[in-house]
C-alpha positions as a printed NumPy array, in Angstrom:
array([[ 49.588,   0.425,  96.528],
       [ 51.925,  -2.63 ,  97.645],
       [ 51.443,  -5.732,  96.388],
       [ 49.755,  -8.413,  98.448],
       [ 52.255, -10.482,  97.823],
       [ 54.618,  -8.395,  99.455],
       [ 52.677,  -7.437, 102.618],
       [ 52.475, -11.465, 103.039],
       [ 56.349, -11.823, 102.92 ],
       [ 57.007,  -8.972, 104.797],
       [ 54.645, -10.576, 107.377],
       [ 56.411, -13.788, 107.464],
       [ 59.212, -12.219, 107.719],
       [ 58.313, -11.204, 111.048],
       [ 56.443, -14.147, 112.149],
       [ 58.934, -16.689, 111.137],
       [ 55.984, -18.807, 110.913],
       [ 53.249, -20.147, 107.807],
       [ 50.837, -20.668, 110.102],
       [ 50.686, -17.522, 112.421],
       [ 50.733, -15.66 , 109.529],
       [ 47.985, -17.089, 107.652],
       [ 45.579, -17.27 , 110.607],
       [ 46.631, -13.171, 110.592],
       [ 45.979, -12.021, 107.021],
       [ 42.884, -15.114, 107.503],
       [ 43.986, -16.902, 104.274],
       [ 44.8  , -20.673, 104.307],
       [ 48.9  , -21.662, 104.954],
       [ 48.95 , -22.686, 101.607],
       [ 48.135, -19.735,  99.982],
       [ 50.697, -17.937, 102.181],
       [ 53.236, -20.695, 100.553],
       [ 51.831, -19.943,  96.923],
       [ 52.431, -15.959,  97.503],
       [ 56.163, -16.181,  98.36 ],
       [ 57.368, -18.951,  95.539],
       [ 55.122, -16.401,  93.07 ],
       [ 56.647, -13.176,  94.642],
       [ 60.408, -15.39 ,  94.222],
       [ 60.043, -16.633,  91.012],
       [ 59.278, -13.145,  89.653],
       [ 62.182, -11.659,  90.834],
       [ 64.261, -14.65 ,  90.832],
       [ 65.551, -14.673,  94.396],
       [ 65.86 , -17.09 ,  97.03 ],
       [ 63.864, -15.197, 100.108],
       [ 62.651, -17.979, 102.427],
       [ 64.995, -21.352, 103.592],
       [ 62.746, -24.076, 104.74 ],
       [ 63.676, -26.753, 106.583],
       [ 60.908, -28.237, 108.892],
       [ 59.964, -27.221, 111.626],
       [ 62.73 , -23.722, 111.185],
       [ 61.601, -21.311, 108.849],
       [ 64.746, -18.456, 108.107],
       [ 64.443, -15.773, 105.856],
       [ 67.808, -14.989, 103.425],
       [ 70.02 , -11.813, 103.522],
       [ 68.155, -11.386, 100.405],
       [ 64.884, -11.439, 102.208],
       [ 65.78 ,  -9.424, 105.123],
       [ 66.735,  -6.634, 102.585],
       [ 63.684,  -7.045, 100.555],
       [ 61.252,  -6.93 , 104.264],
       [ 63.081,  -4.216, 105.189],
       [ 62.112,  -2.214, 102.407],
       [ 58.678,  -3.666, 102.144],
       [ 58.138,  -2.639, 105.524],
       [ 59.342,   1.023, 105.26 ],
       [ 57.519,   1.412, 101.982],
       [ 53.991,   0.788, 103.726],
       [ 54.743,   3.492, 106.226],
       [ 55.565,   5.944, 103.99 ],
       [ 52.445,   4.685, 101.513],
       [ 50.085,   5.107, 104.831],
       [ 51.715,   8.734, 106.287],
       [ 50.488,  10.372, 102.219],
       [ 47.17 ,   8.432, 102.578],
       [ 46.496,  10.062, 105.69 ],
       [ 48.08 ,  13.519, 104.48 ],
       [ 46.223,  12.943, 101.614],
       [ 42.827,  12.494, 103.484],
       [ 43.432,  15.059, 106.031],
       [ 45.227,  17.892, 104.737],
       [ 44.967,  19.571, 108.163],
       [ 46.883,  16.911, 109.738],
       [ 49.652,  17.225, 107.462],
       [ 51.642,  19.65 , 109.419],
       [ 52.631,  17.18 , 112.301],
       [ 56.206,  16.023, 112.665],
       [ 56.873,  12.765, 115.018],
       [ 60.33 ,  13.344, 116.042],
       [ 62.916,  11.584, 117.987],
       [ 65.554,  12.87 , 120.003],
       [ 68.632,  10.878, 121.971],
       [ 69.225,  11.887, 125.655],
       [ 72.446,  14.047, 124.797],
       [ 70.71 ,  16.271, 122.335],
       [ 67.583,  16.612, 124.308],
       [ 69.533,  18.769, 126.345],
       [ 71.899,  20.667, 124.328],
       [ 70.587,  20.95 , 120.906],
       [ 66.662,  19.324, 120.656],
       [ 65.384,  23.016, 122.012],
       [ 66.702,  25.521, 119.908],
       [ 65.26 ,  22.841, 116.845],
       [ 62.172,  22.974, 117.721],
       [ 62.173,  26.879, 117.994],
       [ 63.445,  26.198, 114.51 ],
       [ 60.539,  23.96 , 113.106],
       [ 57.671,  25.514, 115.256],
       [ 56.095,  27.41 , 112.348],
       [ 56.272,  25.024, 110.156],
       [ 54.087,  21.938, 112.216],
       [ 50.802,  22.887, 113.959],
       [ 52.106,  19.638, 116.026],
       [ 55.355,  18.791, 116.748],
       [ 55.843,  15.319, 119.038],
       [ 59.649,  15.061, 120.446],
       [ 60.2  ,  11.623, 122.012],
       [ 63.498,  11.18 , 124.122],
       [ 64.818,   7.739, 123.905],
       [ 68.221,   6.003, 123.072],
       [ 69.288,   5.561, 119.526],
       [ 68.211,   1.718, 119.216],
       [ 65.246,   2.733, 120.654],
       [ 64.992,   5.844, 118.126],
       [ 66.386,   3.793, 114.685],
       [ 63.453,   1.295, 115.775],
       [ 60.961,   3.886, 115.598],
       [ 62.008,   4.927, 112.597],
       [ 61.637,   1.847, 110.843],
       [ 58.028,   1.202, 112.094],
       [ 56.584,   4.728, 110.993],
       [ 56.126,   5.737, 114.728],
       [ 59.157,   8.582, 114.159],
       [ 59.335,  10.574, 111.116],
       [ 63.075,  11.326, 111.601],
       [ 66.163,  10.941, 114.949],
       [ 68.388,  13.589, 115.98 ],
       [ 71.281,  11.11 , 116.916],
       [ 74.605,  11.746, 118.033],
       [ 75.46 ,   7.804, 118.013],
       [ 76.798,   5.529, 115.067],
       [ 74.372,   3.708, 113.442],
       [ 73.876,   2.191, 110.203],
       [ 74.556,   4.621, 106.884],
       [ 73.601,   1.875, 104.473],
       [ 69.915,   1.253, 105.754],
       [ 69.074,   5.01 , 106.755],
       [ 69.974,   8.379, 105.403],
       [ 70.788,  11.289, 107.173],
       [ 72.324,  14.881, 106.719],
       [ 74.226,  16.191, 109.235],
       [ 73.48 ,  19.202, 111.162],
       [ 77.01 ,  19.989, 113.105],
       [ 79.974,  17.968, 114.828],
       [ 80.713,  17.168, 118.683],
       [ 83.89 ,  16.837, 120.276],
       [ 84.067,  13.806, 122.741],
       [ 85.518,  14.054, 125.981],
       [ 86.366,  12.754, 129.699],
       [ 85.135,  14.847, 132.03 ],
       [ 85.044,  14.547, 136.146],
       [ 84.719,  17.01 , 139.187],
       [ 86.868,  19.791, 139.338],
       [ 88.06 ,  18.545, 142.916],
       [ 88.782,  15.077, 141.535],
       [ 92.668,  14.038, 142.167],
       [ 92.739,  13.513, 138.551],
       [ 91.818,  17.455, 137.707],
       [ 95.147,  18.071, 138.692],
       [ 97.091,  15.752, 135.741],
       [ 98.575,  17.041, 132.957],
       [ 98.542,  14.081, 130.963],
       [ 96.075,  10.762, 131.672],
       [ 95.567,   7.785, 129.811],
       [ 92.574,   5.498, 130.282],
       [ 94.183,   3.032, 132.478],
       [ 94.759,   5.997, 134.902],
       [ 90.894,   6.151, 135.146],
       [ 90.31 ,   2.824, 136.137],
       [ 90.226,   3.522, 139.853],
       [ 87.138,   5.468, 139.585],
       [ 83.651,   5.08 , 139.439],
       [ 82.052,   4.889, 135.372],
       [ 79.13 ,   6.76 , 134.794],
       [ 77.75 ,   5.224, 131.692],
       [ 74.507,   5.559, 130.177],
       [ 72.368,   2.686, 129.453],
       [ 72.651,  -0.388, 126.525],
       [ 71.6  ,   0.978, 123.433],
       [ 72.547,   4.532, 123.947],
       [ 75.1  ,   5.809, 121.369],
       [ 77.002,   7.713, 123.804],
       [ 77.91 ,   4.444, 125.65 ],
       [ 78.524,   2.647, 121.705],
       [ 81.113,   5.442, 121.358],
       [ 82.803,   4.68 , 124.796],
       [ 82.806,   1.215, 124.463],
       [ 84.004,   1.094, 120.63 ],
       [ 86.898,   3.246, 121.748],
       [ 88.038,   1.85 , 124.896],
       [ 88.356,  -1.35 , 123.226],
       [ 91.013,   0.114, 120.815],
       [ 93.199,  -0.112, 124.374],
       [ 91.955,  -3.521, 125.389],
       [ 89.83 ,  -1.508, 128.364],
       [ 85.901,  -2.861, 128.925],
       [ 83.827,  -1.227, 131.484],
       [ 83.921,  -3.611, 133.762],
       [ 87.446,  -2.954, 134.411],
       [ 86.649,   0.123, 136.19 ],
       [ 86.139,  -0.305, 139.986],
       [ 82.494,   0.904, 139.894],
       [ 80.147,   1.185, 137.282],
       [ 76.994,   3.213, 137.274],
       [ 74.067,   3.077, 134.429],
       [ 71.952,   5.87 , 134.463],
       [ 69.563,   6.402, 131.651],
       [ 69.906,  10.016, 131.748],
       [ 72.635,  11.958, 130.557],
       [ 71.094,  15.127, 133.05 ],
       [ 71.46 ,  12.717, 135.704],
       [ 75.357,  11.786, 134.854],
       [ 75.901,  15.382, 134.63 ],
       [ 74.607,  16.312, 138.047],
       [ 76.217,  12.806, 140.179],
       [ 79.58 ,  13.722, 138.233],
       [ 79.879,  16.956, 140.96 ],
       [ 80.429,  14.755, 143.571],
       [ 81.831,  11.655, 141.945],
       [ 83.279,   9.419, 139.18 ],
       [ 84.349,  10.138, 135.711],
       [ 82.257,   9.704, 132.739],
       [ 82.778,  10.31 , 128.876],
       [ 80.436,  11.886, 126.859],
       [ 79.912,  15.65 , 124.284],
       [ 80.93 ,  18.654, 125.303],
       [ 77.989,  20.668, 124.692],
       [ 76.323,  18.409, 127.409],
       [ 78.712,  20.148, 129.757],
       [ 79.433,  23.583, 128.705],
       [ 77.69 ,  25.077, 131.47 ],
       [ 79.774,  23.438, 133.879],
       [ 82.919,  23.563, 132.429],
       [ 82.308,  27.29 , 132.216],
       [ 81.583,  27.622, 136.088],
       [ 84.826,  25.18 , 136.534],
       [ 82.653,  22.769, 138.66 ],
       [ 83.542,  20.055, 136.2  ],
       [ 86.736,  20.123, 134.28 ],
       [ 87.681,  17.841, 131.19 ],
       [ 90.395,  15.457, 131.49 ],
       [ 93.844,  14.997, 128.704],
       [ 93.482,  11.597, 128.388],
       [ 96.032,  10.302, 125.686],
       [ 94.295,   9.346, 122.61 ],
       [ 90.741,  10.551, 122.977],
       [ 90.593,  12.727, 119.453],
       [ 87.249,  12.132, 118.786],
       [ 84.715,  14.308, 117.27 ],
       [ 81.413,  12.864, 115.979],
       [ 78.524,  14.134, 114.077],
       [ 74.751,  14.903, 114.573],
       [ 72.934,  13.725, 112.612],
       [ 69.236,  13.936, 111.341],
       [ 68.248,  10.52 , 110.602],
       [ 65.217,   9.213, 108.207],
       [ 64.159,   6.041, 106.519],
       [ 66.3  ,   5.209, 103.268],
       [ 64.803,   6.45 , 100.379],
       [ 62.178,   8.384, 101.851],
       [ 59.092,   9.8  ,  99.705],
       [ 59.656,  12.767, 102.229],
       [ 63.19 ,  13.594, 101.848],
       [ 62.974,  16.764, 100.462],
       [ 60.74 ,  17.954, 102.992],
       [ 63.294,  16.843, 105.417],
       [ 66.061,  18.188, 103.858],
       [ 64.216,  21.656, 104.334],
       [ 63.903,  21.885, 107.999],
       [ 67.753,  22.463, 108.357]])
């Protein structure tokens, strides 16, 4: 089991504070002090910057929370698969918006006989990689960027990105667009923190284009609800699976915007390191 010394920093490193977080582990502030300088001078790294009344914790410390944190998750999920073996079949898994739609069912067709309970939570990807990271979600189906270096992931297929408006949209009938051309239109954009928005944004900014440039913009948190307001207006940029339906019936039609090349992957997302990789690796 984890060190106490660690659970302390790890606290503080959430706190920010001596004192909250020796009135919650109900130990003097002291003693909270005493724990970190042991827990630095054993591993010979500078974790906590002190300068009264701020308290900041180092890159170094950040790192070493980070894992401290995702370490007692994974120590608690065996304890309780250890203590109830019937439990042990449940799988707490995430899902973004996009994938809910086009992809999330035919997984958990997939994984149904191998959970006696399956819980699939549909949220952004900040709101997913957050999960992840406090043990609430054993893994994210993500279709966004996020960061390789603190989670690992395998990836389960590739999306093309694309433009897409009504088929009786002025602009259906261009052979050749770029994103300037689009500017005149509403935006349909889902909301901060979803990685279908990141991708937008991280590409129109390649052409100097923000989405407040557009004439109209409208957040909707779901990408269902983009789909269906994109029949009667607006344009809006998102994976072509989400659409497929659509596009097939011609009531929405993608749009040759110069430039837009981009294909990105889905991934299935889990803590770094995780005692349960293998098991993870499995259900794909």
């Amino acid at each position: 089991m984890i060190d106490n010394r660690y659970a302390t920093f790890a606290l503080l490193s959430k706190n920010k504070s001596y004192t909250k977080t020796a009135k919650e582990l109900f130990i003097t502030q002291p003693a909270v002090s005493q724990q970190v300088k042991s827990l630095e001078n054993e591993l010979q790294l500078k974790l906590v910057e002190y300068r009264h009344p701020h308290l900041s914790i180092t890159p170094a410390g950040q790192a070493l929370a980070r894992f401290i944190e995702t370490t007692q998750h994974q120590e608690n999920q065996l304890v309780q698969r250890l203590q109830h073996p019937a439990k042990a079949t449940t799988l707490r898994v995430g899902v973004t918006h996009s994938v809910s739609i086009f992809m999330a069912p035919q997984l958990l067709r997939k994984w149904h006989d191998r959970y006696t309970h399956i819980q699939c939570t549909v949220a952004n990807t900040r709101t997913i990689l957050s999960q992840i990271d406090t043990g609430k979600l054993n893994i994210g189906i993500l279709e966004g960027n996020f960061d390789k270096s603190l989670y690992s992931s395998q990836t389960i297929t590739t999306e093309d990105f694309v433009a897409v408006t009504r088929a009786s949209s002025p602009l259906a009938q261009r052979s050749s667009l770029t994103l300037t051309d689009l500017l005149d239109e509403p935006l349909l954009l889902r909301e901060n923190g979803s990685g279908t928005r990141k991708v937008f944004e991280d590409w129109a900014s390649a052409f100097n284009v923000k989405k407040d440039d557009f004439a109209q913009v409208i957040e909707f948190g779901s990408s269902g609800g983009i789909v269906n307001l994109l029949q009667s207006l607006g344009v809006s940029f998102m994976y072509r699976s989400l659409v497929n339906p659509q596009l097939a019936d011609q009531s929405l039609v993608t749009l040759p915007i110069k430039g837009l090349d981009i294909s990105r992957p889905i991934a299935m997302v889990y803590a770094k390191n995780s005692f349960f990789e293998n098991e993870y690796r499995q259900l794909l």
